[in-house]
PDB file of N, CA, C, O and CB in Angstrom:
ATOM      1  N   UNK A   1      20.399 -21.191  87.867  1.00  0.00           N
ATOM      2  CA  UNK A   1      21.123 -22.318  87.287  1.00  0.00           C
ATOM      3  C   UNK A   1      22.181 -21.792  86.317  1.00  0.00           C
ATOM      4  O   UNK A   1      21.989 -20.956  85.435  1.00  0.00           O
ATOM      5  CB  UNK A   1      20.148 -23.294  86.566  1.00  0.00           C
ATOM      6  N   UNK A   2      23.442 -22.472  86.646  1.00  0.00           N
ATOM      7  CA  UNK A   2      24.748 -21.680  85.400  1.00  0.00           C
ATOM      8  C   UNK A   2      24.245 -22.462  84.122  1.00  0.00           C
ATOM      9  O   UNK A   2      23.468 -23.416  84.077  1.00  0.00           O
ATOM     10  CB  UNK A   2      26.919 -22.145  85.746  1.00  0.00           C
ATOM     11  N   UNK A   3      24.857 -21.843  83.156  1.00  0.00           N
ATOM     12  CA  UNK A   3      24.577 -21.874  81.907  1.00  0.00           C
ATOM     13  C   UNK A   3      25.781 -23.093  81.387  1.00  0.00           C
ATOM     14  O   UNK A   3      26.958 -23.011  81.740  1.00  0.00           O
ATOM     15  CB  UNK A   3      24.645 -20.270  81.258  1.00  0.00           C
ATOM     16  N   UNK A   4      25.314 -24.082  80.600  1.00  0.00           N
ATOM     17  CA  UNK A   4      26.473 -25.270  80.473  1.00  0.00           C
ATOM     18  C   UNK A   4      26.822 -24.037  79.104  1.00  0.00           C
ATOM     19  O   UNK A   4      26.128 -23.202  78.524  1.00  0.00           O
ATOM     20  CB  UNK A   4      25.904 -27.510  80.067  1.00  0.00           C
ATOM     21  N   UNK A   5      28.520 -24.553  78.989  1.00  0.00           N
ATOM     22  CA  UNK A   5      29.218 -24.058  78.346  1.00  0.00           C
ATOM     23  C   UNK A   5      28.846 -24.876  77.069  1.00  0.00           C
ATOM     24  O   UNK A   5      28.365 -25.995  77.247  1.00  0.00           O
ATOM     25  CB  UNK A   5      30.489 -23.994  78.897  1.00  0.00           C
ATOM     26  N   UNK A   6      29.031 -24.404  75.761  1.00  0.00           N
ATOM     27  CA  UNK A   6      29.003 -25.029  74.119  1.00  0.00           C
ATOM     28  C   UNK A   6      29.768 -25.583  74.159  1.00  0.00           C
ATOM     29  O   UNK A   6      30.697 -25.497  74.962  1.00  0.00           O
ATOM     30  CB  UNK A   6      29.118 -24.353  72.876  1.00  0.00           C
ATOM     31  N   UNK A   7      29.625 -26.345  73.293  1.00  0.00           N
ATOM     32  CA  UNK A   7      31.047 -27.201  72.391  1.00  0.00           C
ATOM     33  C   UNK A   7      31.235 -26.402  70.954  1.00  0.00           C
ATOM     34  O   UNK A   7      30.431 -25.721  70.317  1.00  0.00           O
ATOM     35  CB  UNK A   7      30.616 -29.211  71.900  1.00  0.00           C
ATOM     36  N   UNK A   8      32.429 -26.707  70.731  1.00  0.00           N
ATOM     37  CA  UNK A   8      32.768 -25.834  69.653  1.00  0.00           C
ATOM     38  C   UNK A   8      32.323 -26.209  68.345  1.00  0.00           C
ATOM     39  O   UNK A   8      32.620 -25.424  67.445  1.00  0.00           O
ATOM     40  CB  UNK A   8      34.101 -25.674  69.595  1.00  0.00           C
ATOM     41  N   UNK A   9      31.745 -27.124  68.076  1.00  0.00           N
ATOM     42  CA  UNK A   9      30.263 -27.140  66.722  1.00  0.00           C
ATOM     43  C   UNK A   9      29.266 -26.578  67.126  1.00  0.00           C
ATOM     44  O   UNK A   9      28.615 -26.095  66.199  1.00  0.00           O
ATOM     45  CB  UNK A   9      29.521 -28.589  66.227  1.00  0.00           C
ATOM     46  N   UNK A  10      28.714 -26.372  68.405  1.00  0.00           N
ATOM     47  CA  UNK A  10      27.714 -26.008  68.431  1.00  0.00           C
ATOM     48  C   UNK A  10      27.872 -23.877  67.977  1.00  0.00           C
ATOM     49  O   UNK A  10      27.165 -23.155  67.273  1.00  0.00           O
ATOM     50  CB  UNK A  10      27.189 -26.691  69.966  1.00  0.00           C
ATOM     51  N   UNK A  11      28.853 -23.654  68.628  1.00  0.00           N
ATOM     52  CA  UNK A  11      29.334 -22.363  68.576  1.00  0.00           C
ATOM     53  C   UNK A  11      29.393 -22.047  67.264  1.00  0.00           C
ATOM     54  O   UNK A  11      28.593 -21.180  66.913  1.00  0.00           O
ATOM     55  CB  UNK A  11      30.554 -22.166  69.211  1.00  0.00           C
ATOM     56  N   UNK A  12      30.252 -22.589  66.267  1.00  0.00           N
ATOM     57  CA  UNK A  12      30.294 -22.813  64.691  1.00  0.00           C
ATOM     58  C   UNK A  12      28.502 -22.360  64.063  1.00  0.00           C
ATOM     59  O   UNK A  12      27.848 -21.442  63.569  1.00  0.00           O
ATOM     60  CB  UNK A  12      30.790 -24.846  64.357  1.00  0.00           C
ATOM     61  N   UNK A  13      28.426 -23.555  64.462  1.00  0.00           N
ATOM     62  CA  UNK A  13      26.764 -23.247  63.980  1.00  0.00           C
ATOM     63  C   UNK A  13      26.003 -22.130  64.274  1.00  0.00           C
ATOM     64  O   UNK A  13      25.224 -21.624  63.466  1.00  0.00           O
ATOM     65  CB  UNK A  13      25.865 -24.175  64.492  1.00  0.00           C
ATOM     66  N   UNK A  14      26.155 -21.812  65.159  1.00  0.00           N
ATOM     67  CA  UNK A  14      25.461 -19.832  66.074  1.00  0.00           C
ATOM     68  C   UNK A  14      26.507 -19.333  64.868  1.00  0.00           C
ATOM     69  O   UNK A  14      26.035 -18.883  63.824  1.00  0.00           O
ATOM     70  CB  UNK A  14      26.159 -19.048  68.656  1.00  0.00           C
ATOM     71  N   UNK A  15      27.662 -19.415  65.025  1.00  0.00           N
ATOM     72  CA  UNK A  15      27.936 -18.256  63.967  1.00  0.00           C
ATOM     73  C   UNK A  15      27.659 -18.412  62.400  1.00  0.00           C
ATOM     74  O   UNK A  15      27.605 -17.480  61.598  1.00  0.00           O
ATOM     75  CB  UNK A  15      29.397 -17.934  64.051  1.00  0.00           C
ATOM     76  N   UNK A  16      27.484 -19.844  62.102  1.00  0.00           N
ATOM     77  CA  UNK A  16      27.090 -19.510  60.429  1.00  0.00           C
ATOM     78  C   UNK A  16      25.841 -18.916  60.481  1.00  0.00           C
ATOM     79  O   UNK A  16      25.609 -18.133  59.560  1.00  0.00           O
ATOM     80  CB  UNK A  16      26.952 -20.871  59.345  1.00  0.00           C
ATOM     81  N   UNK A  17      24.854 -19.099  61.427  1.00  0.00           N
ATOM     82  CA  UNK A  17      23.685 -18.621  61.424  1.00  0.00           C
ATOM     83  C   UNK A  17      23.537 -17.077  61.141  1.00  0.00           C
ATOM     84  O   UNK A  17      22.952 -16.548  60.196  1.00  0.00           O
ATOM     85  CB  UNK A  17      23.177 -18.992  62.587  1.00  0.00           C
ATOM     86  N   UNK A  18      24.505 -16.223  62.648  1.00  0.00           N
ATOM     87  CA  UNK A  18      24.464 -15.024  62.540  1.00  0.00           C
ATOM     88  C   UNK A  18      24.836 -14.582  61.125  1.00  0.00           C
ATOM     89  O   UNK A  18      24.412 -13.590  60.530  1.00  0.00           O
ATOM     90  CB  UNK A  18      25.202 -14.525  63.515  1.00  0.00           C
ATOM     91  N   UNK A  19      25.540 -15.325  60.776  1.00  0.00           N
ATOM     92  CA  UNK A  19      26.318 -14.292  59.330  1.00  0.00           C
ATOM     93  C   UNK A  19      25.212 -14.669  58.345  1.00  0.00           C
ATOM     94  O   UNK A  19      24.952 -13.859  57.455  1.00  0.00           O
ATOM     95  CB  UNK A  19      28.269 -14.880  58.545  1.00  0.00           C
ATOM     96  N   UNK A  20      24.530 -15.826  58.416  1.00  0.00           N
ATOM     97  CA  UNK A  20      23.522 -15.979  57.334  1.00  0.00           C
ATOM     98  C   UNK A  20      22.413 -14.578  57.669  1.00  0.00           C
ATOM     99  O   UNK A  20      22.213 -13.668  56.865  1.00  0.00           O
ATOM    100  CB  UNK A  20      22.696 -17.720  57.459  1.00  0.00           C
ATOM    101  N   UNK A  21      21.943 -14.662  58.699  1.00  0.00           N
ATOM    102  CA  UNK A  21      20.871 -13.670  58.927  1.00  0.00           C
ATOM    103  C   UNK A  21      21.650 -11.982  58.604  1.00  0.00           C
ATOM    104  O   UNK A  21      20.969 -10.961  58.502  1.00  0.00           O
ATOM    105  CB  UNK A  21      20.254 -13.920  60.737  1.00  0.00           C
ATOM    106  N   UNK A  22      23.005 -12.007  58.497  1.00  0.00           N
ATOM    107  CA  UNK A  22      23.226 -10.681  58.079  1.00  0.00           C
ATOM    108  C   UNK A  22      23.765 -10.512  57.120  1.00  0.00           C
ATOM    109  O   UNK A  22      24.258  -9.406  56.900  1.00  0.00           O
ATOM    110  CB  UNK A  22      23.760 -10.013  58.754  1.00  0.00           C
ATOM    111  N   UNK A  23      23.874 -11.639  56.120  1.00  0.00           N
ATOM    112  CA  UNK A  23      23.815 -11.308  54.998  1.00  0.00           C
ATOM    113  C   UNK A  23      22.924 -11.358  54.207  1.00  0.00           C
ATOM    114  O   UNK A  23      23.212 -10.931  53.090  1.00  0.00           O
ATOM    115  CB  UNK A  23      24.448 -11.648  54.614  1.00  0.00           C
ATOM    116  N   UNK A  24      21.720 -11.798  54.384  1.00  0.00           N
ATOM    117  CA  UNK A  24      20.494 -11.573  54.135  1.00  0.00           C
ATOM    118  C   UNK A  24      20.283  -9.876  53.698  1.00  0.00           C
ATOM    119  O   UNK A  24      20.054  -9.650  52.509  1.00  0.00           O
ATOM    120  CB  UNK A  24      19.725 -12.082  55.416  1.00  0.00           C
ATOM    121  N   UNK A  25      20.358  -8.746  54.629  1.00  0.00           N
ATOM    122  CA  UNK A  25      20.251  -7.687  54.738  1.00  0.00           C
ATOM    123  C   UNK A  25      18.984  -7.578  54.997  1.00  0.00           C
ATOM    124  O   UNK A  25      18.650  -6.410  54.799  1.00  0.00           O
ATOM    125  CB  UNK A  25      20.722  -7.080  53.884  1.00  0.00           C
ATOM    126  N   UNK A  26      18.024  -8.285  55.378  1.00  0.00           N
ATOM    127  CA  UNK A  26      16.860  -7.533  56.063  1.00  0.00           C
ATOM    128  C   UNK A  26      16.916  -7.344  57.627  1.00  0.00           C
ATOM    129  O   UNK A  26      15.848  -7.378  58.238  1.00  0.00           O
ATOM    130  CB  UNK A  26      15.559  -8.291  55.760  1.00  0.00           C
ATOM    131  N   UNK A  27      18.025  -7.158  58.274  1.00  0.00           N
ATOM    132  CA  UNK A  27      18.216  -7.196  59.605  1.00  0.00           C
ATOM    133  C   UNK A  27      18.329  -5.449  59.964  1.00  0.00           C
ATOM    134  O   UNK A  27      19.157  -4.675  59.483  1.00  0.00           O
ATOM    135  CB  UNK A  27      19.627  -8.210  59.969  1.00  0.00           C
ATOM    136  N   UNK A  28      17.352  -5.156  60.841  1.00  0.00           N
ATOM    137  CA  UNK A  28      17.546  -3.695  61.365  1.00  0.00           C
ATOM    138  C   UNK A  28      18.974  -3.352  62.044  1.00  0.00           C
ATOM    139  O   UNK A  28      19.719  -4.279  62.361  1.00  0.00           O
ATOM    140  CB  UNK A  28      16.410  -3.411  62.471  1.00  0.00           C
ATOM    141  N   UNK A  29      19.436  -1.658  62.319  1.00  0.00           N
ATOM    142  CA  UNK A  29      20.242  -1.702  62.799  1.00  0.00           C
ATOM    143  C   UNK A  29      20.686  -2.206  64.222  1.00  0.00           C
ATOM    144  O   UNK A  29      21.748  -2.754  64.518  1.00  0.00           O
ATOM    145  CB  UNK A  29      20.354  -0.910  62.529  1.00  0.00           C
ATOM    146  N   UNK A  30      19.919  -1.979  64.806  1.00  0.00           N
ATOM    147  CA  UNK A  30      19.269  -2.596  66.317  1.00  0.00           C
ATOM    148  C   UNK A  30      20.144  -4.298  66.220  1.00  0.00           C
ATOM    149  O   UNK A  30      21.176  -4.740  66.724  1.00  0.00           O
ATOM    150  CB  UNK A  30      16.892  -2.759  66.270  1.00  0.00           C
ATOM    151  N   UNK A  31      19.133  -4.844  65.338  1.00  0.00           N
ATOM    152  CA  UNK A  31      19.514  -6.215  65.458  1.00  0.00           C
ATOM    153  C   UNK A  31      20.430  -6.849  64.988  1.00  0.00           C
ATOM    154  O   UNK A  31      20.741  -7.983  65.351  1.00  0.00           O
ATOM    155  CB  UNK A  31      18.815  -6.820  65.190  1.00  0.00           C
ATOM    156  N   UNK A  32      21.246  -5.879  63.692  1.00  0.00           N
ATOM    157  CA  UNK A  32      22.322  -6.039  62.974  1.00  0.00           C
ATOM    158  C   UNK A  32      23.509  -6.721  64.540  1.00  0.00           C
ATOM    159  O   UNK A  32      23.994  -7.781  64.937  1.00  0.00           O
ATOM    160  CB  UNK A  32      22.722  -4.283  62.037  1.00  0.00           C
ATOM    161  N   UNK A  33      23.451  -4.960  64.995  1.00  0.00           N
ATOM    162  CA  UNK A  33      24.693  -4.249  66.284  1.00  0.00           C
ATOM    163  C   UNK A  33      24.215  -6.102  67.149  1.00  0.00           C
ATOM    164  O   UNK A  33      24.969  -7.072  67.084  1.00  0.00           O
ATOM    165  CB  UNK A  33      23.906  -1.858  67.692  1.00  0.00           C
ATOM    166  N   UNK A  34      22.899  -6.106  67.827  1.00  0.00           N
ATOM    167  CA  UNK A  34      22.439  -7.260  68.429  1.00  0.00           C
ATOM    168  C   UNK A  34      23.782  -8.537  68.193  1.00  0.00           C
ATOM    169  O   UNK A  34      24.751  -8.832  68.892  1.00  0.00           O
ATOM    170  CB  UNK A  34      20.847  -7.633  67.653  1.00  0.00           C
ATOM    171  N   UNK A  35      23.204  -9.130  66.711  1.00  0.00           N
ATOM    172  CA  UNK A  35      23.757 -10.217  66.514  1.00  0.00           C
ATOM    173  C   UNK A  35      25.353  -9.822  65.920  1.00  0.00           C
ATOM    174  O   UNK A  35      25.966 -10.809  65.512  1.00  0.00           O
ATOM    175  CB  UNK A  35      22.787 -11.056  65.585  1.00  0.00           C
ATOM    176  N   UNK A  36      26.087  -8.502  65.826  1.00  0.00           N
ATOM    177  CA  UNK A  36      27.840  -8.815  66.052  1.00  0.00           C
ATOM    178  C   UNK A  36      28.137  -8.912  67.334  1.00  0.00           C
ATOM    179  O   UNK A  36      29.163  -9.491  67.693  1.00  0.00           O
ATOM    180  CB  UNK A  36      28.896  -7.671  65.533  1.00  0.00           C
ATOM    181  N   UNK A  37      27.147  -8.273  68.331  1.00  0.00           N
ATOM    182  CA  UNK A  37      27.636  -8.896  69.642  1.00  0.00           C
ATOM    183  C   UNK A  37      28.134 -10.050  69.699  1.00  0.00           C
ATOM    184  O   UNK A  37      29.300 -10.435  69.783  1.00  0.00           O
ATOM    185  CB  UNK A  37      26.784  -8.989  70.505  1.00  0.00           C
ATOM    186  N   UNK A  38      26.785 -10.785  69.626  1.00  0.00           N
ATOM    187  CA  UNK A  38      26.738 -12.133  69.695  1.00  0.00           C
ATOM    188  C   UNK A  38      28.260 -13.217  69.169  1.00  0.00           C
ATOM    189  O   UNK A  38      29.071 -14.071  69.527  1.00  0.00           O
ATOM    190  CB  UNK A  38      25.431 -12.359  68.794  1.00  0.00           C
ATOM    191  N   UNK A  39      27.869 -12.481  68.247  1.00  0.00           N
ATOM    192  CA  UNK A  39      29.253 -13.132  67.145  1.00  0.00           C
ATOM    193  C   UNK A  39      30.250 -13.030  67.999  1.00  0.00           C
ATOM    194  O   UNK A  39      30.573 -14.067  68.578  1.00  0.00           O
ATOM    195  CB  UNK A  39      29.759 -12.227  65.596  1.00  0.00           C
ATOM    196  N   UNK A  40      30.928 -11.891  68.275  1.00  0.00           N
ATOM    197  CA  UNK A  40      32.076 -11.379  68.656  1.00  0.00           C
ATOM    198  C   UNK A  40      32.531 -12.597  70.143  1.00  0.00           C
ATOM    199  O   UNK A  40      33.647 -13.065  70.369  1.00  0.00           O
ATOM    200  CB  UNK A  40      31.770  -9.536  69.019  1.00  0.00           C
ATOM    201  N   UNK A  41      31.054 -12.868  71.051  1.00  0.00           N
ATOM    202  CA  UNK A  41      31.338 -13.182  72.039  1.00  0.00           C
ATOM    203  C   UNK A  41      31.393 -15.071  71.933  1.00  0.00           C
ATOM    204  O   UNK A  41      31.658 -15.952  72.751  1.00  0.00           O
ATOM    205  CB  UNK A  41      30.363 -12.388  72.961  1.00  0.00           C
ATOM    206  N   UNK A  42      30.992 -15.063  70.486  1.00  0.00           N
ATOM    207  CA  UNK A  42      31.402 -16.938  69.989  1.00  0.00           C
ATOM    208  C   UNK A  42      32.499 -16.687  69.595  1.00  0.00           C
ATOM    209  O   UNK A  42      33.326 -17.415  70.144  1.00  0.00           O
ATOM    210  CB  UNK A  42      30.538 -17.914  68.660  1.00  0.00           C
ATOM    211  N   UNK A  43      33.006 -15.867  68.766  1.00  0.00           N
ATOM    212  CA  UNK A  43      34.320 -15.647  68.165  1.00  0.00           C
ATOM    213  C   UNK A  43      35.800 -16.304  69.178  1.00  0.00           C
ATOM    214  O   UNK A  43      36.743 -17.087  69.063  1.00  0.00           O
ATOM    215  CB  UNK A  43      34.366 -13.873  67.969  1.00  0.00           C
ATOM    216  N   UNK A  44      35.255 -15.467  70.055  1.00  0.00           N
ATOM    217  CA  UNK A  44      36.111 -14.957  71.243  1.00  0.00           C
ATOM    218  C   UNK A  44      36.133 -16.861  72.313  1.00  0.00           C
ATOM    219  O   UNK A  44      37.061 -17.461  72.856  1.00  0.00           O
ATOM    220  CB  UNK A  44      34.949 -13.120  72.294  1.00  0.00           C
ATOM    221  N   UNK A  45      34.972 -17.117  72.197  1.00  0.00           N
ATOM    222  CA  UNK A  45      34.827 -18.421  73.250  1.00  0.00           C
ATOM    223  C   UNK A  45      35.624 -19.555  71.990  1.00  0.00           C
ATOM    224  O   UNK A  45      36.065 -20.612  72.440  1.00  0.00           O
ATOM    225  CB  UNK A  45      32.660 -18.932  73.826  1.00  0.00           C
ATOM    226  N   UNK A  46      35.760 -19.316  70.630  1.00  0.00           N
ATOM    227  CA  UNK A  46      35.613 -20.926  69.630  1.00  0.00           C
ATOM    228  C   UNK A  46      37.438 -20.661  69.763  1.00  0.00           C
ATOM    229  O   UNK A  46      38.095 -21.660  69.471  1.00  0.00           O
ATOM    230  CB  UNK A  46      34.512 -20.931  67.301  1.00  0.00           C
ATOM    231  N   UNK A  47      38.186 -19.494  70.147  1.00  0.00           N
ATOM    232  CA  UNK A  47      39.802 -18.854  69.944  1.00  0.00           C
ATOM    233  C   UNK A  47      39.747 -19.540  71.081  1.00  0.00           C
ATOM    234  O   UNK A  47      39.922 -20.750  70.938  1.00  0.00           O
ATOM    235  CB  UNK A  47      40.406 -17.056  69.840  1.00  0.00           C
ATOM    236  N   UNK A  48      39.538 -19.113  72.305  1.00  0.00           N
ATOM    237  CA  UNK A  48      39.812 -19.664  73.466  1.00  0.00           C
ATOM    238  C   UNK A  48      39.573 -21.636  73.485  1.00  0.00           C
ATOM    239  O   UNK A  48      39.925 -22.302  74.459  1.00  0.00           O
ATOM    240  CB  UNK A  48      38.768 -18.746  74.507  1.00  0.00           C
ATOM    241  N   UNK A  49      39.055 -22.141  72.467  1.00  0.00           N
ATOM    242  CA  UNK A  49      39.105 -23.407  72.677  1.00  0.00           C
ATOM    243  C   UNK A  49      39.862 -23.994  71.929  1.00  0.00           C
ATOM    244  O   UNK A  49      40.328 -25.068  72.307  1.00  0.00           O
ATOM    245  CB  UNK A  49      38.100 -23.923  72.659  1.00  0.00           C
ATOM    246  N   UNK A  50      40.153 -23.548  70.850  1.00  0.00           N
ATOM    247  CA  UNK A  50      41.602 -23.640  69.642  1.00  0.00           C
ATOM    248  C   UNK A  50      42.568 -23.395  70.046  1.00  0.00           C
ATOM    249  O   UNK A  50      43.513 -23.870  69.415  1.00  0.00           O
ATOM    250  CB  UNK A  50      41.752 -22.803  68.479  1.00  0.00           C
ATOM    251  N   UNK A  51      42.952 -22.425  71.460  1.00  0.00           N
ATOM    252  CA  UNK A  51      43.924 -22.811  71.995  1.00  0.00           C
ATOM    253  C   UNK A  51      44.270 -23.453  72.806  1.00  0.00           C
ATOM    254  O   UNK A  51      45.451 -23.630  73.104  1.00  0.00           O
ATOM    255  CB  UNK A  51      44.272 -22.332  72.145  1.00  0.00           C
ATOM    256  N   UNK A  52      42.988 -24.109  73.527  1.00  0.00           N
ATOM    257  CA  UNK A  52      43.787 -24.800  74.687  1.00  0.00           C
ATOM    258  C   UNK A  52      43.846 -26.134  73.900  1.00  0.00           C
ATOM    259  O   UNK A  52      44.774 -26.857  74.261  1.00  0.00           O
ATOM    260  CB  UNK A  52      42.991 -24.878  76.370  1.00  0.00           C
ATOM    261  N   UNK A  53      43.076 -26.621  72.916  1.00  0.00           N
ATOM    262  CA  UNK A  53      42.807 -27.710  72.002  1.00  0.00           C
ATOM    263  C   UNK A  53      45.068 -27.576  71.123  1.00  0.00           C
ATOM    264  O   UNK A  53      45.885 -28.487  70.987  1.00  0.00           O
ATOM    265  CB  UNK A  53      40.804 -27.060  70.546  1.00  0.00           C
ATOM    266  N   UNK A  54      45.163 -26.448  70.874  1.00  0.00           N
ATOM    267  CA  UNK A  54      46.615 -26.333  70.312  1.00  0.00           C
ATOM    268  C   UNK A  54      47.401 -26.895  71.408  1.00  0.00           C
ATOM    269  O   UNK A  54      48.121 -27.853  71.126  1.00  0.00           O
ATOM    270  CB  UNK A  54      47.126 -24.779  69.929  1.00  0.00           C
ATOM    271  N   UNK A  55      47.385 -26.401  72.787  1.00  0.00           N
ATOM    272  CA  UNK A  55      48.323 -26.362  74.079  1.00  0.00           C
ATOM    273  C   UNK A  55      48.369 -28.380  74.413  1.00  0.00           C
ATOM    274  O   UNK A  55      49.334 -29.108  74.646  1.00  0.00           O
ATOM    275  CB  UNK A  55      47.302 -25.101  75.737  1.00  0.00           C
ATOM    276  N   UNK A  56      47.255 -28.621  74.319  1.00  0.00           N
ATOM    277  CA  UNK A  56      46.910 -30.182  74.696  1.00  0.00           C
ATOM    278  C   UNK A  56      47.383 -30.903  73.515  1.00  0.00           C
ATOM    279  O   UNK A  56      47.695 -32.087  73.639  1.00  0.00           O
ATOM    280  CB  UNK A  56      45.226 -30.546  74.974  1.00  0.00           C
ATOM    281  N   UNK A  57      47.450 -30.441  72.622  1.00  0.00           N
ATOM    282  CA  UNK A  57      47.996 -31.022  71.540  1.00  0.00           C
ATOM    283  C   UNK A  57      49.855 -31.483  71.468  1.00  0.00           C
ATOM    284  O   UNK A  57      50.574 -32.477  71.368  1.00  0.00           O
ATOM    285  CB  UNK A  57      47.567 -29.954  70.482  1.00  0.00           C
ATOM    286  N   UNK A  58      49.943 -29.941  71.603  1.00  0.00           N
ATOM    287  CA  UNK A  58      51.296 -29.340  71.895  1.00  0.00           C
ATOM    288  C   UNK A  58      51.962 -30.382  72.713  1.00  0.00           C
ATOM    289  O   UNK A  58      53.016 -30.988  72.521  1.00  0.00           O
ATOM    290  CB  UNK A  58      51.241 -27.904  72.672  1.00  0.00           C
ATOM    291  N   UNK A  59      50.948 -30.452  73.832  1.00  0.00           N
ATOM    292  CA  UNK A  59      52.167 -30.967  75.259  1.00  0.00           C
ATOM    293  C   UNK A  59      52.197 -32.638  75.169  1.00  0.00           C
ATOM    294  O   UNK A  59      53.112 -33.076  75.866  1.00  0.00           O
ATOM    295  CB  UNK A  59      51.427 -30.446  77.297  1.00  0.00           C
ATOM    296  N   UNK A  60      51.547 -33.526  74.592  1.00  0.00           N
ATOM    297  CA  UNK A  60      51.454 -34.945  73.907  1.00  0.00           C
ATOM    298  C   UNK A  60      52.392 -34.939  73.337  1.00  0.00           C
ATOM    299  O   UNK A  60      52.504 -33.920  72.655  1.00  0.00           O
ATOM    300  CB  UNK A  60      50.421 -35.349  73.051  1.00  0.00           C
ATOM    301  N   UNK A  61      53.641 -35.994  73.221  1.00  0.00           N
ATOM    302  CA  UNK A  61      54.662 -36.193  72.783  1.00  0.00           C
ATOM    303  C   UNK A  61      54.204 -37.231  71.305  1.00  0.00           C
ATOM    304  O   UNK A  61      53.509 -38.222  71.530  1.00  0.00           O
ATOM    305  CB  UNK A  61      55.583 -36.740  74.003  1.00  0.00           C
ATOM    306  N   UNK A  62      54.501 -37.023  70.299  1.00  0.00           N
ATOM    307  CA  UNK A  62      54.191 -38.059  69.508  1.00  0.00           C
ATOM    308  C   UNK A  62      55.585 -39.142  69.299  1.00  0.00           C
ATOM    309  O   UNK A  62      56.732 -38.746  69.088  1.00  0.00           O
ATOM    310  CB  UNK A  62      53.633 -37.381  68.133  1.00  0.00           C
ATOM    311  N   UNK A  63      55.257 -40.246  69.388  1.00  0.00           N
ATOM    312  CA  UNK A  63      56.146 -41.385  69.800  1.00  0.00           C
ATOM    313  C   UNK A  63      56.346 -41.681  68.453  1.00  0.00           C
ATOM    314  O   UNK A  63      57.057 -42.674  68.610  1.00  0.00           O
ATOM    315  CB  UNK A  63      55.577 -42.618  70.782  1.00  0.00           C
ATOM    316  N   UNK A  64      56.253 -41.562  67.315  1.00  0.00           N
ATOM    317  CA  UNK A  64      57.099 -41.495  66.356  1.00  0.00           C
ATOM    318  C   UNK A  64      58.411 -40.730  65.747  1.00  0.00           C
ATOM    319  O   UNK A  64      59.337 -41.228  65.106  1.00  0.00           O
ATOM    320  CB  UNK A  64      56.467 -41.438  65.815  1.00  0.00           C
ATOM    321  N   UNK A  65      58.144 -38.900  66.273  1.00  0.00           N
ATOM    322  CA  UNK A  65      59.101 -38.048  66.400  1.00  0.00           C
ATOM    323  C   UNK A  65      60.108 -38.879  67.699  1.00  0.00           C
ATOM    324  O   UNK A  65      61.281 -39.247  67.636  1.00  0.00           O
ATOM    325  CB  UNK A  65      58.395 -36.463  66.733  1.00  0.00           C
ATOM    326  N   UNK A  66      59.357 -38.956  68.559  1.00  0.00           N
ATOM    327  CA  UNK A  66      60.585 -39.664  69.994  1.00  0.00           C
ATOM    328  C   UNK A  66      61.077 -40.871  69.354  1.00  0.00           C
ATOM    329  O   UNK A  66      61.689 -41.630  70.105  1.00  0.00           O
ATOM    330  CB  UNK A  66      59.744 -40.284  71.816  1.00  0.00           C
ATOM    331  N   UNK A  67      60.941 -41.259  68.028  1.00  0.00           N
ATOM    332  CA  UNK A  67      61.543 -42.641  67.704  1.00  0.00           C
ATOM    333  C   UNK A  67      62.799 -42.202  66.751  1.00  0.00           C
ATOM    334  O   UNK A  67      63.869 -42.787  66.584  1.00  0.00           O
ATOM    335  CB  UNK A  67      60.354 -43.761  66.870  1.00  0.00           C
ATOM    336  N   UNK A  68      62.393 -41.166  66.265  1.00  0.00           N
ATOM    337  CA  UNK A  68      63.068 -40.341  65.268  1.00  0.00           C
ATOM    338  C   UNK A  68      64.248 -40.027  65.999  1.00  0.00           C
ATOM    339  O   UNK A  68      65.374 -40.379  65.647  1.00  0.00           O
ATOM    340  CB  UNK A  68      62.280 -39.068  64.750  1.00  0.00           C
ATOM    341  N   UNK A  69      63.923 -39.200  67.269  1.00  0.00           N
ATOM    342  CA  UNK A  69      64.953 -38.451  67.602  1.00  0.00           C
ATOM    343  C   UNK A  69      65.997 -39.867  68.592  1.00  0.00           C
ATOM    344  O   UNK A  69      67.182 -39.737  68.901  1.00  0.00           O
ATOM    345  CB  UNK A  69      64.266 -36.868  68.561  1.00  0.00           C
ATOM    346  N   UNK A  70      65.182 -41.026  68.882  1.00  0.00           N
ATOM    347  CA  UNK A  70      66.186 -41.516  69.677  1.00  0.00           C
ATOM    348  C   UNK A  70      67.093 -42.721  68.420  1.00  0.00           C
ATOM    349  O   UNK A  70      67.880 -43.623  68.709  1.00  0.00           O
ATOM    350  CB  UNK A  70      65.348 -42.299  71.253  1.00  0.00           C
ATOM    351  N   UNK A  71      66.737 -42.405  67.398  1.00  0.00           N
ATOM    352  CA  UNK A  71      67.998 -43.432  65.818  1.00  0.00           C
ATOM    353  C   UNK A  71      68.764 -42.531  65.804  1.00  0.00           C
ATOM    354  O   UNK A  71      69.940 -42.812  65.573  1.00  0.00           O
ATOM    355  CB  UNK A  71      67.461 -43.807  63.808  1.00  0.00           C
ATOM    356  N   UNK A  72      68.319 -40.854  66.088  1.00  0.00           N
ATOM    357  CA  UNK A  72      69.330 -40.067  65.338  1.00  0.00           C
ATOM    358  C   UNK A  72      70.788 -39.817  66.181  1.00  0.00           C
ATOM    359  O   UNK A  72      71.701 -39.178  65.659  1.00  0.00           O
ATOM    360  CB  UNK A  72      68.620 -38.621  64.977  1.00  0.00           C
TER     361      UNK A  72
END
């Protein structure tokens, strides 16, 4: 079965977690290396949704600027 993809709070939350558990400092090196994986690979998925979230944003015309530009 594929794995459903996060939403980007849920991702948020995995990472305050990881950083809580390593700033703690009782985390071995093992599990330290473990959970920046982890991190690295939410990091990497929460960028990839901030941009397409920017791009969709981006490409929506806001009809107040188009009101702007059609007085001027």
């Amino acid at each position: 079965m594929a794995k459903a993809k996060k939403d980007f709070d849920t991702m948020i939350e995995e990472l305050e977690g990881i950083i809580s558990r390593m700033e703690k400092g009782s985390l071995s090196l093992e599990e330290c290396l473990k959970e920046y994986k982890a991190a690295r690979v939410l990091v990497s998925a929460c960028r990839e949704k901030l941009s397409a979230a920017r791009e969709t944003l981006g490409s929506e015309k806001d009809p107040e600027k188009e009101q702007e530009d059609a007085d001027a």
